[in-house]
N, C-alpha and C positions, 0 to 999 in steps of 0.2 A: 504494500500500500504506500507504504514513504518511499522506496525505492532506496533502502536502506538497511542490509541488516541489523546493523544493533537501532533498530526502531524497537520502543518497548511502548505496545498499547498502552499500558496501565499508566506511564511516568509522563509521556512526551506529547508533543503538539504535533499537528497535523496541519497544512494550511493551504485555504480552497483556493479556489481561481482568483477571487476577490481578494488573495493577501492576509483574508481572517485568520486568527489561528486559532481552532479548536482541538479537542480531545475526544476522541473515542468514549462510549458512555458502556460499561460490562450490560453483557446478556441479559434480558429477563423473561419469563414467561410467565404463561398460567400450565403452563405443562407441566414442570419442572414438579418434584413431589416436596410439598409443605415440611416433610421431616428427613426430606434429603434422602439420600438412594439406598437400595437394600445392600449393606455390607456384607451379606451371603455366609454370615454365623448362622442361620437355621435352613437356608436353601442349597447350600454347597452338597455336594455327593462327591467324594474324592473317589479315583479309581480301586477298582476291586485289587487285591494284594496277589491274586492269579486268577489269570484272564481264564482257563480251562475250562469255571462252569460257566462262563456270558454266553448268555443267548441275545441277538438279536432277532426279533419277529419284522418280515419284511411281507407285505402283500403279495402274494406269488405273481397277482394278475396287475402289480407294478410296473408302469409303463417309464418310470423314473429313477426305481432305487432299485436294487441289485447286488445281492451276498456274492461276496470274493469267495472263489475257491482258495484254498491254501497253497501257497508258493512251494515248488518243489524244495526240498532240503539241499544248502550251498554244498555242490562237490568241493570246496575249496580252489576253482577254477577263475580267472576272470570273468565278468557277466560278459556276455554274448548274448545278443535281443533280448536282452529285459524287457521287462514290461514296466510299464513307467504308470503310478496310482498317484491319479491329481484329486487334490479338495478342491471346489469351485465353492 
């Protein structure tokens, strides 16, 4: 916006076409929640400590999601066509 790194919203002026110099005003909404965001002390689920009993339940008639087969076991070779697994 200032065409400046060490620009610091919070500290510094900005100045229009006219020469004014203003300041940037912090966010507000009606969105935002009254007592601030959930710290995830009671919604967190950390990972299971072995994966062996996870089940995932996937729709069979899924036109979207789709269970991996299990990757063969590394001969200790370099990969040669791997198969590459993207998150979108």
């Amino acid at each position: 916006m200032a065409g400046d790194l060490r620009f610091n919203p919070l500290t510094d002026y900005l100045t229009d076409k006219d020469g004014n110099k203003f300041k940037l005003e912090p966010p507000s909404g009606d969105t935002l929640p009254s007592r601030g965001f959930d710290a995830g002390v009671d919604t967190y689920q950390g990972p299971p400590s072995s994966g062996t009993d996870l089940r995932v339940d996937v729709d069979p008639k899924s036109n979207r999601l789709q269970l991996l087969e299990p990757f063969k076991k590394w001969d200790g070779n370099d990969y040669i066509d791997l198969p590459v697994l993207i998150k979108v």
